[in-house]
C-alpha positions in Angstrom: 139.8 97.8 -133.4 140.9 97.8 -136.9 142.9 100.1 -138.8 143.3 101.9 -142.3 145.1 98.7 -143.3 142.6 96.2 -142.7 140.0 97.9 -144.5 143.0 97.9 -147.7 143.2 94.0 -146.7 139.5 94.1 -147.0 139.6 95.8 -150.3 142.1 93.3 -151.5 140.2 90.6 -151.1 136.7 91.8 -152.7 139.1 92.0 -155.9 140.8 88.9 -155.1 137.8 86.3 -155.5 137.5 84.7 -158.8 133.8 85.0 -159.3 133.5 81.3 -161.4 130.0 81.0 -161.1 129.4 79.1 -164.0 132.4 76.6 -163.4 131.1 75.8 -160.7 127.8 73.7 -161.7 125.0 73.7 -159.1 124.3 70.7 -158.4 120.9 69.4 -159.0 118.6 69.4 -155.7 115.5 66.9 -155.9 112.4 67.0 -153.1 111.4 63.7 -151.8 109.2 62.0 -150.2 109.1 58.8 -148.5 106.5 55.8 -147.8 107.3 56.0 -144.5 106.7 60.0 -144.1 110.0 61.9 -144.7 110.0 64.8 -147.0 113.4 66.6 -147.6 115.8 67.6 -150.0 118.5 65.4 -152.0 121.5 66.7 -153.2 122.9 64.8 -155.9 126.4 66.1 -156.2 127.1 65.6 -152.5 124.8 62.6 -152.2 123.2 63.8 -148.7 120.1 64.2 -147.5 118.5 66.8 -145.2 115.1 65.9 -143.8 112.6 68.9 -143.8 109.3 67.7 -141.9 106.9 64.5 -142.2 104.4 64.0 -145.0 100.7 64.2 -144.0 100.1 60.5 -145.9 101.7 58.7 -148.2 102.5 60.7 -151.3 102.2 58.8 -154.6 104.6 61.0 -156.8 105.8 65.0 -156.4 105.1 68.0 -158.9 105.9 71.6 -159.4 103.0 73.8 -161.1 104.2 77.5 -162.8 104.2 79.2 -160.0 106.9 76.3 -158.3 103.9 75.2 -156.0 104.3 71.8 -154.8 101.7 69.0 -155.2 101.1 65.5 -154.6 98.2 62.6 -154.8 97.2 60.1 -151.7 98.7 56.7 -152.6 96.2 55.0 -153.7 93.5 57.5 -152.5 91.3 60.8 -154.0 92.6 63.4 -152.0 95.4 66.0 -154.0 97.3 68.0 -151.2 99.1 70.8 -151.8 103.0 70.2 -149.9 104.4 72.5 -147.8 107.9 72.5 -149.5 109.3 73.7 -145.9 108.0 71.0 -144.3 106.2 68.4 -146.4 102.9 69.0 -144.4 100.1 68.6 -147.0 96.8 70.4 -147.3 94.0 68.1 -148.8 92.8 70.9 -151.5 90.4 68.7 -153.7 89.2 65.2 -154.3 88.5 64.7 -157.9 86.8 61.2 -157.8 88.8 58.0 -159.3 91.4 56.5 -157.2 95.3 57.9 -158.0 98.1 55.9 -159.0 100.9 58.8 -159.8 101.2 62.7 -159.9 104.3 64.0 -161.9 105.5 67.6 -163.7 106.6 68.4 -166.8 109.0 71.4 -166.3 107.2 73.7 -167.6 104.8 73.4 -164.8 101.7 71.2 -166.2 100.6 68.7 -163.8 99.7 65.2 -164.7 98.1 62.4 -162.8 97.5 58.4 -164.0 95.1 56.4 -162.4 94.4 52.8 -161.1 92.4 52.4 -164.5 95.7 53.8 -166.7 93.9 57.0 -167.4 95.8 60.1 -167.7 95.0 63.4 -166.8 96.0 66.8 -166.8 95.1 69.0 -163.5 94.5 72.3 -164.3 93.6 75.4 -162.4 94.7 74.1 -159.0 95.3 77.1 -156.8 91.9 79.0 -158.0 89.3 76.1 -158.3 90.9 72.6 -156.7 91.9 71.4 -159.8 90.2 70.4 -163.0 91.0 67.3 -165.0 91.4 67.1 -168.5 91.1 63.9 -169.5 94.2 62.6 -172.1 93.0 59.0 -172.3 94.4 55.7 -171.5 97.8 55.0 -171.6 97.1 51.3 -172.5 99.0 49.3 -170.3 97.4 46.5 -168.0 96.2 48.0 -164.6 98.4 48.4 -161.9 98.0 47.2 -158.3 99.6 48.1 -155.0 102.0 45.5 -155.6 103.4 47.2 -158.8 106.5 49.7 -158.7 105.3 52.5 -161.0 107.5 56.2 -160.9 106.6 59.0 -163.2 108.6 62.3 -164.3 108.3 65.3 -167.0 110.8 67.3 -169.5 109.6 70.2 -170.8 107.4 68.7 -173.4 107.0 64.8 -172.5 106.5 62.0 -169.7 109.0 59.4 -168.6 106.7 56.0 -167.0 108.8 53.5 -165.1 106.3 50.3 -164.7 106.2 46.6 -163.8 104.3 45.4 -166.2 102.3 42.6 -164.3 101.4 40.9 -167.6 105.5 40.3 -167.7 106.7 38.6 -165.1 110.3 38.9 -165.7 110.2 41.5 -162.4 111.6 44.3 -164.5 111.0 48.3 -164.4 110.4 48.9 -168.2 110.8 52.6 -169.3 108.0 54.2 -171.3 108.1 58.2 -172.6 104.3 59.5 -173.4 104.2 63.0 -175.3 100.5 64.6 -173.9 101.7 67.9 -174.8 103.6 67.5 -178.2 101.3 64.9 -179.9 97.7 65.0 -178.6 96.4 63.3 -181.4 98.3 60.1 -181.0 98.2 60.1 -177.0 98.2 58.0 -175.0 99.9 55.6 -177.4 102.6 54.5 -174.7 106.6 54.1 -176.5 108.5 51.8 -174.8 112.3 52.4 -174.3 113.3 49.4 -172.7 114.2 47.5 -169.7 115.8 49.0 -167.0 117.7 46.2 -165.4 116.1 47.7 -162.1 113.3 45.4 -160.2 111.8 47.8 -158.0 111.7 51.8 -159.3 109.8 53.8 -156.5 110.1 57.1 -158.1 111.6 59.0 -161.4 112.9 63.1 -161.4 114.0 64.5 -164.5 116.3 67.6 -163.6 119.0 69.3 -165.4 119.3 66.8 -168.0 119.5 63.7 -166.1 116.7 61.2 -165.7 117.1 60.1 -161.9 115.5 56.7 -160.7 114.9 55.5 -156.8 115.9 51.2 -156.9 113.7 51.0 -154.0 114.5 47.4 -153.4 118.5 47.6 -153.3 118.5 51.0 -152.0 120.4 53.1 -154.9 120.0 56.4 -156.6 120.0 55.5 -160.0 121.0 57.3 -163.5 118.6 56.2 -166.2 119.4 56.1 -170.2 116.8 57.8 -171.8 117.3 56.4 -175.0 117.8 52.7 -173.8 116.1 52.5 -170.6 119.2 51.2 -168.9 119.9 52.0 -165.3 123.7 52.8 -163.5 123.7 53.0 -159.7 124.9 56.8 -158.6 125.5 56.1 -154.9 123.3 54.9 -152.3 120.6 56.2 -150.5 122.6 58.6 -148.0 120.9 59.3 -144.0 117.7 59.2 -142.9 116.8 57.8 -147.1 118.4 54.4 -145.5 115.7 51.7 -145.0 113.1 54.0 -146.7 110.7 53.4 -150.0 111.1 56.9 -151.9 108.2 57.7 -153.8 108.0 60.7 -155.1 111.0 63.1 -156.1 111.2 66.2 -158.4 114.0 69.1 -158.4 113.9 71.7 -156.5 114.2 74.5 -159.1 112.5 75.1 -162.1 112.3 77.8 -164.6 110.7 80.1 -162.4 113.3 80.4 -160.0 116.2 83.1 -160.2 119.3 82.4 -159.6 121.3 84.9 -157.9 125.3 85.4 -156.8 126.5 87.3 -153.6 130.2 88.3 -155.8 132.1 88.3 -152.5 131.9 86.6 -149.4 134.2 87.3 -147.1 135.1 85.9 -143.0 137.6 86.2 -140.4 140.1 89.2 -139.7 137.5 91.1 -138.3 134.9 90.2 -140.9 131.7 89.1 -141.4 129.0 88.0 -144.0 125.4 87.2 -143.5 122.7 86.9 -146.3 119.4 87.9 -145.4 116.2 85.8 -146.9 112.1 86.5 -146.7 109.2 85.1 -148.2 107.1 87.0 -149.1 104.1 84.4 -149.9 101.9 84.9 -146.9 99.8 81.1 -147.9 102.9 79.1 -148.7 106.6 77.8 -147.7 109.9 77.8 -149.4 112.7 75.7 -149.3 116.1 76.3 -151.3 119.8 75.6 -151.3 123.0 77.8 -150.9 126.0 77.0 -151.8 129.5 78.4 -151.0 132.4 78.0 -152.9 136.0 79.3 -152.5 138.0 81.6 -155.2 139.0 79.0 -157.0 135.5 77.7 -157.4 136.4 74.9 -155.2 133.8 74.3 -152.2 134.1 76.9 -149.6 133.6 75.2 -145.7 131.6 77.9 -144.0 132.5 76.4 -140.1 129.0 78.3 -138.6 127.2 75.6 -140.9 129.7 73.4 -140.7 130.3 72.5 -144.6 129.7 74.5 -148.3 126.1 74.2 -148.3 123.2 74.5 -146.3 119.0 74.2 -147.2 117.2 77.6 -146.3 113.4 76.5 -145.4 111.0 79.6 -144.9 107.8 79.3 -143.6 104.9 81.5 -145.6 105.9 85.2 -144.2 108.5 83.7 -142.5 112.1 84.8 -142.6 116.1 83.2 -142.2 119.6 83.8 -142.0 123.1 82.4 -142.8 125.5 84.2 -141.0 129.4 84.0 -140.8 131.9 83.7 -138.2 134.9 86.6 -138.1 137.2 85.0 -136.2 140.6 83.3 -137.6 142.6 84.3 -140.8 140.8 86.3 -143.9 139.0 83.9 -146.1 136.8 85.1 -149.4 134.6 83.5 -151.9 131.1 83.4 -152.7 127.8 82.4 -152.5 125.2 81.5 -154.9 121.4 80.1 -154.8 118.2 79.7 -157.0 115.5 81.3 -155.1 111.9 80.3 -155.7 109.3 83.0 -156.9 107.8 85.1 -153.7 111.6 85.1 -151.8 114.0 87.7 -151.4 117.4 88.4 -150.3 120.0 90.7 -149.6 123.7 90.7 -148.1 125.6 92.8 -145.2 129.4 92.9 -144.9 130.3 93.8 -140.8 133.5 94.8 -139.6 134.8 95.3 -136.3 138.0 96.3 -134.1 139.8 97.6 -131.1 139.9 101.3 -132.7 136.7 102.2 -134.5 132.9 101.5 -134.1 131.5 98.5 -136.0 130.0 99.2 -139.8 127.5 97.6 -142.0 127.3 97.9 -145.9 124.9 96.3 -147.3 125.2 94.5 -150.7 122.3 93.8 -153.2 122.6 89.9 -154.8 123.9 89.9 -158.5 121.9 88.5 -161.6 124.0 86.0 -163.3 122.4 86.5 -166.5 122.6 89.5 -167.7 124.7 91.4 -170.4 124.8 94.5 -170.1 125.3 96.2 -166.1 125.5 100.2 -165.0 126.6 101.6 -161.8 126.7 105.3 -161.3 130.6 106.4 -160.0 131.6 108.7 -158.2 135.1 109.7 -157.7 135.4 113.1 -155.9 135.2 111.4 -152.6 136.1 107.6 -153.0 137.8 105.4 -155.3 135.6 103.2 -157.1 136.5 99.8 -157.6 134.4 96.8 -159.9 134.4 93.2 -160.4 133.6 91.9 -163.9 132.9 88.5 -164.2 131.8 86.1 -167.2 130.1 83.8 -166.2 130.1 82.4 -169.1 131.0 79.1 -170.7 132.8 81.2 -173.9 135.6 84.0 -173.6 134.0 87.7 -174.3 134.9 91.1 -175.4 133.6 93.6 -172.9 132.8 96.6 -173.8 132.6 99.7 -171.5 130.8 103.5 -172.1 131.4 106.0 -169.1 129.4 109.1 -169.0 129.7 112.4 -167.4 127.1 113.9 -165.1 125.2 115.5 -168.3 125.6 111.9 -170.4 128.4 112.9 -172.2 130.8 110.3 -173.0 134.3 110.8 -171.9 135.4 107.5 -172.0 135.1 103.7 -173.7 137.1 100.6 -174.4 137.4 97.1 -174.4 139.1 94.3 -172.8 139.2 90.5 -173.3 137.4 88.2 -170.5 137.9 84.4 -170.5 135.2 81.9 -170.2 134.4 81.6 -166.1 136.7 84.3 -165.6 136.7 87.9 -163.8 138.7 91.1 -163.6 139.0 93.2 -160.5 140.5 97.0 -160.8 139.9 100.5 -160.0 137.4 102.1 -162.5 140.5 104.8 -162.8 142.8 102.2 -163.8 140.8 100.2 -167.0 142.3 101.4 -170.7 141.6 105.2 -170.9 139.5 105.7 -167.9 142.6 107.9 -166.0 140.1 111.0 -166.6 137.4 109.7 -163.9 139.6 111.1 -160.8 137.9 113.9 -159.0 134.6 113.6 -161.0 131.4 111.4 -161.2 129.1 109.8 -163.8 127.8 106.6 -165.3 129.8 103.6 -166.1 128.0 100.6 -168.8 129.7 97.1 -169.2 128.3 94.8 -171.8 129.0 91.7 -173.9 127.6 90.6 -177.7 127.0 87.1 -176.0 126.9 84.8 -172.6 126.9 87.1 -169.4 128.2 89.2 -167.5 127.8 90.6 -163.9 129.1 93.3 -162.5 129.7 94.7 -158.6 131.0 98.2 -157.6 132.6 99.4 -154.5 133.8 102.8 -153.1 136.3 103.5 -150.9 136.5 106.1 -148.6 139.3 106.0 -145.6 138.1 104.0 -143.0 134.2 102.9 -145.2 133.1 100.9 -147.7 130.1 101.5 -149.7 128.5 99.0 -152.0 127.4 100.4 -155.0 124.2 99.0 -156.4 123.9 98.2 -160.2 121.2 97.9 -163.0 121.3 95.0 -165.3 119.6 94.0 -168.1 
């Protein structure tokens, strides 16, 4: 098995990855839904598509509530279902008279619908009652038909309306933004943008600051100027989208969702990762996305899933796992995901040989928003290493306390941290910390602004323990 220098190679490269979580920008996952019955997940950065489950009819538009439960209408029915984001199976929870022409979000989690009569609506207390509506008014646009293209999407605070107008027949998706939340008093007085250049828009999603639109006719993802209406093509529909009317889209995440790190993830020579994930929501799925990315922030190819990124779709109790191989040379980086309310997760670092038995250490995900982390040290047994990333866009000063077992300090300094940037080192060997051999205590990092996250290790011989850590 292995030997006392593989677990030094091991310990070299937990303080070799460059934890540049930030730099590394998620990309922007949207759920969508199909008029022919696929519901799955679009990534936008990669431009694939991974197909989830069929849709129990055809959805007329996608939204996220508070609670990141999933909703849709009936195309041009009375039925609202609630989606099964791990499968795209919908349950018919109430039919609120009127006939349905779109459901959309705003970010914040309030649901809207417009009907065939140009009505909108807000639908409120969904999970307790079926859904209420609150009546806005009309939006005062002629009527749509079935023959229309109509797509609808939410900020935080307003609604973007894509429409073909029938009363102008120059076939054009015209943008409109409608404020129900900001300016009640004026709604639904409808502002029109401008033309989008784009005859056939199936479906808008607003995520991460980009306003996406579905050209339903020639088949593109499309990039939409909020302020002019103007649409660029992204890329064309990738997969199973091929051939297929998308209508209804929203992103995965929203601000409910927690988006967590596992600092080091590390295969081959012996060693092996595998994140752990459970929902805990006995009523509903989950769906999410993990991504991997090498020390350099780089994508990281994990060959069990053969490629950087993989969708993680729980079923309500249900559970999953991504697991490495530990074959071939030593190769590190990390992993990081946005995990909806009601799932958790967890990682465990393996390690085998000819020699010695296999071990486990388990290792608790990382908040990447935080700024200030402790971890309690111990020294009269191991050496205790950390990782201190910034995960931050600006450079920080970060400042660390360490305390003695009675909370005395015996120790504190500083040191500079670039923007997406991490240190690795021996608690023993940061500025003035020499005194920590042989004894045990409390260790606090923090910054005055951006983030910071923080891992610990202890080294023993032959073990490695992962030492947990509290953030605020």
């Amino acid at each position: 098995m292995f030997n006392s220098p593989k677990i030094v190679d091991l310990g070299i490269a937990l303080f070799a990855a460059i934890l540049i979580f930030a730099s590394a920008a998620q990309a922007e996952s949207l759920y969508i839904a199909t008029a022919g019955g696929s519901f799955g997940i679009l990534d936008t950065e990669l431009q694939t598509y991974t197909e989830l489950g069929t849709t129990s009819a055809v959805y007329a538009g996608l939204a996220l509530d508070e609670s990141n439960r999933l909703y849709t209408t009936e195309s041009a029915g009375v039925r609202i279902f609630e989606v099964d984001p791990a499968s795209g199976r919908g349950t018919n929870i109430a039919g609120l008279g009127g006939k349905y022409w779109l459901m959309a979000s705003l970010t914040n989690g309030e649901v809207y619908l417009i009907d065939y009569n140009h009505q909108l609506y807000q639908l409120r207390d969904v999970p307790r009652s079926g859904g209420t509506r609150y009546v806005f008014g009309s939006i005062n646009l002629p009527a749509p038909s079935r023959s229309n293209a109509g797509a609808l999407t939410g900020t935080g605070t307003f609604l973007y309306y894509a429409f073909n107008d029938p009363s102008i027949s120059d076939g054009n998706s015209i943008l409109y933004v409608i404020y129900p939340a900001v300016y009640p008093a004026t709604c639904c007085d409808v502002q029109k943008i401008g033309p989008t250049g784009i005859a056939s828009i199936g479906a808008l999603a607003f995520a991460k600051g980009t306003l996406f639109g579905f050209d339903n006719a020639s088949q593109n993802v499309l990039s939409i100027n909020r302020a002019t209406g103007a649409a660029t093509v992204l890329f064309p529909f990738p997969g199973q989208l091929a051939g297929q009317k998308i209508v209804g889209a929203v992103g995965v995440s929203n601000t409910n969702t927690r988006v967590k790190v596992m600092p080091q993830f590390v295969m081959g020579y012996g060693w092996r990762s595998t994140l752990y994930f459970t929902n805990t929501d006995r009523m509903y799925g989950n769906a999410f996305e993990v991504n991997f990315f090498s020390e350099n922030g780089s994508p990281l190819f994990i060959p069990s899933l053969k490629g950087s990124s993989t969708y993680v779709a729980l079923p309500a109790g249900g559970t999953a796992k991504i697991e490495s191989g530990n074959s071939g040379p030593l190769v590190q980086g990390y992993a990081t995901m946005s995990l909806p309310p009601g799932v958790s997760a967890y990682g465990v670092y393996n390690a085998n040989g000819a020699g010695l038995a296999d071990q486990d250490a388990v290792v608790p995900l990382s908040n990447a928003a935080s700024q200030t982390t402790r971890l309690i040290w111990d020294d009269t047994r191991y050496v205790t290493a950390v990782v201190v990333l910034n995960p931050s866009s600006v450079s920080n000063t970060v400042y660390f306390i360490v305390r003695d077992m009675n909370g005395t300090i015996t120790g504190s300094g500083t040191f500079a941290l670039q923007a997406n940037s991490k240190i690795a080192a021996s608690l023993r060997d940061l500025p003035g910390l020499a005194g920590v051999i042989g004894t045990q205590g409390s260790v606090e990092f923090s910054v005055d602004r951006g983030n910071i996250a923080v891992t610990g290790f202890g080294f023993h011989d032959t073990a490695l323990t992962v030492i947990p850590t509290s953030e605020q």
